[in-house]
PDB file of N, CA, C and O in Angstrom:
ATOM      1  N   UNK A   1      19.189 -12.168  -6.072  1.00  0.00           N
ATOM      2  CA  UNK A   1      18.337 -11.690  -7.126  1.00  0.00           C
ATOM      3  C   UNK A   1      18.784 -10.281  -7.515  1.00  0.00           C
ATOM      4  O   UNK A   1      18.982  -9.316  -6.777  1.00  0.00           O
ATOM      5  N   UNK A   2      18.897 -10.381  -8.827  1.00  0.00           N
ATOM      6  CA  UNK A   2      19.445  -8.570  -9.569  1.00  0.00           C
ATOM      7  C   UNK A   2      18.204  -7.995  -9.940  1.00  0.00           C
ATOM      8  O   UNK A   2      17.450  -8.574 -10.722  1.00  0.00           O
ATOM      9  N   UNK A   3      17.836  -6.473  -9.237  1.00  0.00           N
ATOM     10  CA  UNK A   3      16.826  -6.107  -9.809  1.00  0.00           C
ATOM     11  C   UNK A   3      17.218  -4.828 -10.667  1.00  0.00           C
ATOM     12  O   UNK A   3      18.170  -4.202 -10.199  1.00  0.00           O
ATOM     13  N   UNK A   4      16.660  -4.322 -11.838  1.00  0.00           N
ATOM     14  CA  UNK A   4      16.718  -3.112 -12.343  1.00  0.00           C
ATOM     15  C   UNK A   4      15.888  -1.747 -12.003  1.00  0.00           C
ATOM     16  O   UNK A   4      14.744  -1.897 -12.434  1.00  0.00           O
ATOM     17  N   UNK A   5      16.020  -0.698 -11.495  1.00  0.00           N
ATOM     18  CA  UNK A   5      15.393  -0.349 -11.376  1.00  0.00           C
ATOM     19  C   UNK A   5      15.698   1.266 -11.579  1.00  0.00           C
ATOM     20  O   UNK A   5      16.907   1.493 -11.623  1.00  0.00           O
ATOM     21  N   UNK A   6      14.884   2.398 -11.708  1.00  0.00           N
ATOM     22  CA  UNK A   6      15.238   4.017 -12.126  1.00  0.00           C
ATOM     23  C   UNK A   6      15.386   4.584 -11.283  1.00  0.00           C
ATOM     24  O   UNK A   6      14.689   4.229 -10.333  1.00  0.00           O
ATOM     25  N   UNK A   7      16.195   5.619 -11.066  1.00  0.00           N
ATOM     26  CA  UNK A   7      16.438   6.935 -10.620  1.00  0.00           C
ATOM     27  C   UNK A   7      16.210   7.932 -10.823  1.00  0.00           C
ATOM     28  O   UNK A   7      16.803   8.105 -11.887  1.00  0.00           O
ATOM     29  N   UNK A   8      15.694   8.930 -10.554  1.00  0.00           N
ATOM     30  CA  UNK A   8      15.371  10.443 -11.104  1.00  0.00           C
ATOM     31  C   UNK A   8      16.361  11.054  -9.914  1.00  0.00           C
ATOM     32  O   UNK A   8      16.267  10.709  -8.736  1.00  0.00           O
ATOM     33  N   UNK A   9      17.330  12.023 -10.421  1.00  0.00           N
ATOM     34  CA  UNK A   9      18.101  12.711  -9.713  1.00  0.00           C
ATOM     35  C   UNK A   9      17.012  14.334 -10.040  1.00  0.00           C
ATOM     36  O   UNK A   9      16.480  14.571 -11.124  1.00  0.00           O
ATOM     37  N   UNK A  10      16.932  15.105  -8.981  1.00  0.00           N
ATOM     38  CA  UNK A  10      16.860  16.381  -9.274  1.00  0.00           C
ATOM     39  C   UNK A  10      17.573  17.548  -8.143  1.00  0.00           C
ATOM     40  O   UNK A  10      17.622  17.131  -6.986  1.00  0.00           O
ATOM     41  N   UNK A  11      17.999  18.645  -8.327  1.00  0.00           N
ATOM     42  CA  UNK A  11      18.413  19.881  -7.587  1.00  0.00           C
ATOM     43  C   UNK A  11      17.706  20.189  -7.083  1.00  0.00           C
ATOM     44  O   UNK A  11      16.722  20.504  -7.752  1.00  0.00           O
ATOM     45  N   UNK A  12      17.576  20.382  -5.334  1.00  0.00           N
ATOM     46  CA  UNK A  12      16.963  20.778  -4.614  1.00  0.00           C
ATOM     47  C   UNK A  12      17.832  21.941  -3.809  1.00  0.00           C
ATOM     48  O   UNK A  12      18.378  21.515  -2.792  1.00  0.00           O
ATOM     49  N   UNK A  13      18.027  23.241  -4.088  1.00  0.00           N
ATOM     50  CA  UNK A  13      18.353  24.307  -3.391  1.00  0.00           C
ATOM     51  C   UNK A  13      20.195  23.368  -3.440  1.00  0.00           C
ATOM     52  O   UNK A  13      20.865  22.811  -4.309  1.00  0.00           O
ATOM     53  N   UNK A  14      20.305  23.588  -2.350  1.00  0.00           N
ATOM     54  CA  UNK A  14      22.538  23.264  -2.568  1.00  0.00           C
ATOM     55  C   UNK A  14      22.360  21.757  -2.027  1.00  0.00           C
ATOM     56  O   UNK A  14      23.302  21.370  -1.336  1.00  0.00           O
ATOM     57  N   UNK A  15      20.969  20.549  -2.293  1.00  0.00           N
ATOM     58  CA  UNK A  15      21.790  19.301  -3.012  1.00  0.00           C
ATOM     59  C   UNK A  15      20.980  18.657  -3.633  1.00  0.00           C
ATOM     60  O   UNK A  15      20.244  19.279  -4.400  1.00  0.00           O
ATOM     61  N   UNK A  16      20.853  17.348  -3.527  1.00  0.00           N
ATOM     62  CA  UNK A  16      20.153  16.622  -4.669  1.00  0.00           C
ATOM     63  C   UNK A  16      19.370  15.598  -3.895  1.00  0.00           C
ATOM     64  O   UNK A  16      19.638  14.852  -2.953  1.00  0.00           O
ATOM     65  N   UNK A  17      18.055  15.884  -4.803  1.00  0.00           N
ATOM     66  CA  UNK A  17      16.973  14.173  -4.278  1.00  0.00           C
ATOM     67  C   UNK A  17      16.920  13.247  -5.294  1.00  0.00           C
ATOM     68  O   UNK A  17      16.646  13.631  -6.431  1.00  0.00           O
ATOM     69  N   UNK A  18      17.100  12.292  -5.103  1.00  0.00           N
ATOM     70  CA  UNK A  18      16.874  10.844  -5.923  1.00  0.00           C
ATOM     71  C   UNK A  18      15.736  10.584  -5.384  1.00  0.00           C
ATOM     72  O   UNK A  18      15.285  10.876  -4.276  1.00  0.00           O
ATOM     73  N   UNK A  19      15.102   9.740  -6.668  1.00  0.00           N
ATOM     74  CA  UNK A  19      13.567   8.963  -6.545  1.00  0.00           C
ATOM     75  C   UNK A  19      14.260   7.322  -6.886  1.00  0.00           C
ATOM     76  O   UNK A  19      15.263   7.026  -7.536  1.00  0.00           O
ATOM     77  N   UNK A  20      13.304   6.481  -6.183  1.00  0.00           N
ATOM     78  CA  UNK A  20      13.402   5.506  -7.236  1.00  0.00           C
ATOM     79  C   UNK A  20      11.870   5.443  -7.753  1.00  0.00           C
ATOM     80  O   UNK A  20      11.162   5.382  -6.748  1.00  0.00           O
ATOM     81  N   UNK A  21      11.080   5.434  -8.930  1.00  0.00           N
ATOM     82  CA  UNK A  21      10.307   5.052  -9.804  1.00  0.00           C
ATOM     83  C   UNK A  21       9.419   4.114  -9.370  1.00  0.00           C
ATOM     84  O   UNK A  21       8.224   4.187  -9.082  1.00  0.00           O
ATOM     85  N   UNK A  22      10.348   3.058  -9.374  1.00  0.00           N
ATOM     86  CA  UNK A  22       9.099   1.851  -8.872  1.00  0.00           C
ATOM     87  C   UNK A  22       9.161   1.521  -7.578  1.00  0.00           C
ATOM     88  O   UNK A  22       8.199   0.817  -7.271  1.00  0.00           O
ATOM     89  N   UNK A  23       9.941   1.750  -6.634  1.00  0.00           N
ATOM     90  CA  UNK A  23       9.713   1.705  -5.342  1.00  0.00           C
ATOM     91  C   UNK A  23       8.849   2.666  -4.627  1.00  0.00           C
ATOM     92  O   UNK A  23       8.109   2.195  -3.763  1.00  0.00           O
ATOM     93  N   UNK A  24       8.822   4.031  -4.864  1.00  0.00           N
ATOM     94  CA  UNK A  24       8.367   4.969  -4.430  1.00  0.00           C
ATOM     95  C   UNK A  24       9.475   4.881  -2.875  1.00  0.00           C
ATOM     96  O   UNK A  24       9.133   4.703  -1.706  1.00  0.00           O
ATOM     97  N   UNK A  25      10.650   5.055  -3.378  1.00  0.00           N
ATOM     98  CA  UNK A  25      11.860   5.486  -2.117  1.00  0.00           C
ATOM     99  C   UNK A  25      12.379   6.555  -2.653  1.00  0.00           C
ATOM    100  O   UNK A  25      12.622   6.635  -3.857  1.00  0.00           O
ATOM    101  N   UNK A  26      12.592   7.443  -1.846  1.00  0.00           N
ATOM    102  CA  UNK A  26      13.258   8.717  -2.594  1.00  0.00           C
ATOM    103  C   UNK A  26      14.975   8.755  -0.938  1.00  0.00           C
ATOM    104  O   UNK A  26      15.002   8.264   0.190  1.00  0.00           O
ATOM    105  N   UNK A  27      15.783   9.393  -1.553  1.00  0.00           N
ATOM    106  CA  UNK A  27      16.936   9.763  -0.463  1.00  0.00           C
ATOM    107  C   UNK A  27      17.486  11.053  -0.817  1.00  0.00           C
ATOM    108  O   UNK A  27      16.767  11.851  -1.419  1.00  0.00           O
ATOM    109  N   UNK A  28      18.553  11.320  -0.545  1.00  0.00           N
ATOM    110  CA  UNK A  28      19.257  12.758  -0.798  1.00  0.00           C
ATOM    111  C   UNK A  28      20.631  12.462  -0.474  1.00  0.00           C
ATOM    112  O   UNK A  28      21.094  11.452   0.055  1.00  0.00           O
ATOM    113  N   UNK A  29      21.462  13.973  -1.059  1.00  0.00           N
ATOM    114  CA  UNK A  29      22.920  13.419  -1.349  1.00  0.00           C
ATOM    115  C   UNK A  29      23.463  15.296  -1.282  1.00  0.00           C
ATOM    116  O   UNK A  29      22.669  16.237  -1.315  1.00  0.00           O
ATOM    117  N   UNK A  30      24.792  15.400  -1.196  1.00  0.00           N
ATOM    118  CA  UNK A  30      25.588  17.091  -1.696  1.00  0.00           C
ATOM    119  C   UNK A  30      25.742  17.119  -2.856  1.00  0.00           C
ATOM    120  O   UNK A  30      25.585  18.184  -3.453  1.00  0.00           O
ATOM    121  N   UNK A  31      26.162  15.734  -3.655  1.00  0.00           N
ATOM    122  CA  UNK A  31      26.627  15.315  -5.086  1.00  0.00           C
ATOM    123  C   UNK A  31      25.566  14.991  -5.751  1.00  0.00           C
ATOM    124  O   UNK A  31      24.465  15.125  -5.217  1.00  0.00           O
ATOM    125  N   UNK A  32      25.703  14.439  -7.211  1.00  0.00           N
ATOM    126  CA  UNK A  32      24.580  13.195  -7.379  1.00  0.00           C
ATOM    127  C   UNK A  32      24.870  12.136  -7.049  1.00  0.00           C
ATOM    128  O   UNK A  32      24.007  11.445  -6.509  1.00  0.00           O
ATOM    129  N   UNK A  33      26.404  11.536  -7.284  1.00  0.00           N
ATOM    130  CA  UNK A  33      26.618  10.486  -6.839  1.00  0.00           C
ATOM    131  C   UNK A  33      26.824   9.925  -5.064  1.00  0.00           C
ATOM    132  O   UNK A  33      27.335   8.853  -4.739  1.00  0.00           O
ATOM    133  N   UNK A  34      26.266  10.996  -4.095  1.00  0.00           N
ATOM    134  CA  UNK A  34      26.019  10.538  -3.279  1.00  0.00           C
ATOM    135  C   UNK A  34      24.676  10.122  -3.206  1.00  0.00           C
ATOM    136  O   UNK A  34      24.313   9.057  -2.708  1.00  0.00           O
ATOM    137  N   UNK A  35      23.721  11.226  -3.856  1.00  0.00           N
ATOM    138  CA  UNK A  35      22.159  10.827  -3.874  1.00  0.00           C
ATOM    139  C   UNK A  35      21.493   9.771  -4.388  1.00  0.00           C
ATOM    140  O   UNK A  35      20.355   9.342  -4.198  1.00  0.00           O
ATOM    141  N   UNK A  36      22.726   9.293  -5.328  1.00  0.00           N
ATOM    142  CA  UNK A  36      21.999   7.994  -6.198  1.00  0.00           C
ATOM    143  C   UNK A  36      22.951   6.843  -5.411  1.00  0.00           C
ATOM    144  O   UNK A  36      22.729   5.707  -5.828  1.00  0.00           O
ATOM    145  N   UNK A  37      24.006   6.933  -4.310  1.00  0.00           N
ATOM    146  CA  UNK A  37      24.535   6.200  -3.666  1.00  0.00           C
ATOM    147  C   UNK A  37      24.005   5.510  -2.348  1.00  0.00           C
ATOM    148  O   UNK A  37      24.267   4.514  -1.674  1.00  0.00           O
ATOM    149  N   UNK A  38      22.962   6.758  -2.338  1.00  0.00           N
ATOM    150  CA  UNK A  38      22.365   6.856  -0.768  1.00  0.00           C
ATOM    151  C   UNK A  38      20.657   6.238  -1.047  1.00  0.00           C
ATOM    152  O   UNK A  38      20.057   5.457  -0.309  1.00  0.00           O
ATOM    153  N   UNK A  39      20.189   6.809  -2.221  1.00  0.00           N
ATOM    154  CA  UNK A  39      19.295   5.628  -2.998  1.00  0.00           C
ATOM    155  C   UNK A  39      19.577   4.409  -2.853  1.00  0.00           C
ATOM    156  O   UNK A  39      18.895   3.640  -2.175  1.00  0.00           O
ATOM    157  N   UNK A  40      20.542   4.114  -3.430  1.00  0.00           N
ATOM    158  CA  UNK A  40      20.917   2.679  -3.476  1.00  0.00           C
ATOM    159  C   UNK A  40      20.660   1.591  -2.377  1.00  0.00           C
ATOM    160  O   UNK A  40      20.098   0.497  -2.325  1.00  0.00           O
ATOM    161  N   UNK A  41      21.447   2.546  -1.392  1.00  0.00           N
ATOM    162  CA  UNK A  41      21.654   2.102  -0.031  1.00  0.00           C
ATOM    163  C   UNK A  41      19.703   1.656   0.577  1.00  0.00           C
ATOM    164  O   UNK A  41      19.312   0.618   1.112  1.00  0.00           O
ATOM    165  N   UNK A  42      18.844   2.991   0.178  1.00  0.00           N
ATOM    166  CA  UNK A  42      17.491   3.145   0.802  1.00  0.00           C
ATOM    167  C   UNK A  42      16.934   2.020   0.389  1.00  0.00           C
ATOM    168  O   UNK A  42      16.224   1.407   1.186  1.00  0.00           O
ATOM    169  N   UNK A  43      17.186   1.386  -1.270  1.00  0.00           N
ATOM    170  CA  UNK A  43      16.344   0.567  -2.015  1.00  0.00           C
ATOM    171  C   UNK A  43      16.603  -0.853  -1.495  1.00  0.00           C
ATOM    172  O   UNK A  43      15.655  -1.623  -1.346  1.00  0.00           O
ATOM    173  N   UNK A  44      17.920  -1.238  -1.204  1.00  0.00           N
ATOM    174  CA  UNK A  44      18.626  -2.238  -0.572  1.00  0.00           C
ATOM    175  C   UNK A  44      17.827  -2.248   0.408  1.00  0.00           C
ATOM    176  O   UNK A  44      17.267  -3.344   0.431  1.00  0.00           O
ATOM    177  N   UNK A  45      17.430  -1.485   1.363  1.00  0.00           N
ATOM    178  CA  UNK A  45      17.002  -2.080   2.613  1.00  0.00           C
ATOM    179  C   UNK A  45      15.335  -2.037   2.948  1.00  0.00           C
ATOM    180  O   UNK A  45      14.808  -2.490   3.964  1.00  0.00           O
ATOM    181  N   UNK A  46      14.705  -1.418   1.899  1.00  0.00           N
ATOM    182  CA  UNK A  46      13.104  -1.524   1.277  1.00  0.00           C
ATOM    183  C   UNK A  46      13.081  -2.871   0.741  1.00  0.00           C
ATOM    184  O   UNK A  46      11.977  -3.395   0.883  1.00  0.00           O
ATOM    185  N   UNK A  47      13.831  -3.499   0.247  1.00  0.00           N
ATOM    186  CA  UNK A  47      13.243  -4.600  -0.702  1.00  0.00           C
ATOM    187  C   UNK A  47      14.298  -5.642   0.280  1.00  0.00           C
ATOM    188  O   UNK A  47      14.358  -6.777  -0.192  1.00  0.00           O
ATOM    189  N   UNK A  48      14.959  -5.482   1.294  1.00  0.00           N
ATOM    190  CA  UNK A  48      15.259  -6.851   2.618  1.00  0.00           C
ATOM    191  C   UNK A  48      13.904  -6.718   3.135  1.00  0.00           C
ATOM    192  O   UNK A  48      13.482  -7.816   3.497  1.00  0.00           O
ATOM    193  N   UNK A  49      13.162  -5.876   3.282  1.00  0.00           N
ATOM    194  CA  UNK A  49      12.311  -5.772   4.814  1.00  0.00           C
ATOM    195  C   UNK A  49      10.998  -5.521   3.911  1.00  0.00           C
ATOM    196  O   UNK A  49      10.242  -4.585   4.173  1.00  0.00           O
ATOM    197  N   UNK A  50      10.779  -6.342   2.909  1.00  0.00           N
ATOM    198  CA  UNK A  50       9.238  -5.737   1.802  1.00  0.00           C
ATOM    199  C   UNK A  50       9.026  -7.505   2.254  1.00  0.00           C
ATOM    200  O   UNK A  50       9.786  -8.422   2.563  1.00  0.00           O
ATOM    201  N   UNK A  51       7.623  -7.340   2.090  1.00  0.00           N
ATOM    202  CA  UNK A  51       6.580  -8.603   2.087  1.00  0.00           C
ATOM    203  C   UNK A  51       7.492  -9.064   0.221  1.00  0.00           C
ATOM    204  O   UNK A  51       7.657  -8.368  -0.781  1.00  0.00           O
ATOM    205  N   UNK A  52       7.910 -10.684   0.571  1.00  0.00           N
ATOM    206  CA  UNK A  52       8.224 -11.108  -0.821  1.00  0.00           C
ATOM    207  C   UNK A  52       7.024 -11.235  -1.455  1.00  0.00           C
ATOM    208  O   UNK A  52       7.134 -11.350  -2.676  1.00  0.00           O
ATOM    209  N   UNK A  53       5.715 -11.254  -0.947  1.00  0.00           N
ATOM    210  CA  UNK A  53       4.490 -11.205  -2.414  1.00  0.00           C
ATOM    211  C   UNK A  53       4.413 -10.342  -2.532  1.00  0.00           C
ATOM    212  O   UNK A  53       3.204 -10.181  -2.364  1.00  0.00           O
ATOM    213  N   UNK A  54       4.982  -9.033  -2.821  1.00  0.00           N
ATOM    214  CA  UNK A  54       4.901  -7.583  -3.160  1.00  0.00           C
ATOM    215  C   UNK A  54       5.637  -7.865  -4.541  1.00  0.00           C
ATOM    216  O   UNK A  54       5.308  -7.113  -5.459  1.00  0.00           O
ATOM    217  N   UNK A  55       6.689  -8.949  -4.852  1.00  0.00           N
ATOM    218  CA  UNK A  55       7.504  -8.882  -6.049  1.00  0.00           C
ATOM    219  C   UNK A  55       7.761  -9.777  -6.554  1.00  0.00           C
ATOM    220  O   UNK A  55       8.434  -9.730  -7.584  1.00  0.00           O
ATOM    221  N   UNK A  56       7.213 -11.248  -5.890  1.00  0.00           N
ATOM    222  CA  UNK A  56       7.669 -12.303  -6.927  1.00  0.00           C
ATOM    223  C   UNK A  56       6.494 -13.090  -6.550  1.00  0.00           C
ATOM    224  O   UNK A  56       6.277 -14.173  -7.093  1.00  0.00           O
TER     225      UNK A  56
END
């Protein structure tokens, strides 16, 4: 299953926090593209280990 879902990157002092929106998972990164890499990674393993009646 492909899900879509948002990111909010913001600067936190020397790196970066990602949100995701509709998960309410947030991670962190040095780059953005580690923070939205490391998101990725967080959201992947929130939605293996989520109750499936939470989303379908």
């Amino acid at each position: 299953m492909i899900f879509r879902l948002s990111a909010v990157v913001e600067k936190e002092d020397d790196s970066f926090v990602s949100h995701c929106v509709e998960l309410g998972v947030a991670s962190q990164g040095k780059t953005i593209a580690d923070a939205v890499s490391n998101l990725r990674e967080a959201c992947e393993l929130y939605l293996k280990h989520a109750d499936k009646g939470e989303f379908f």
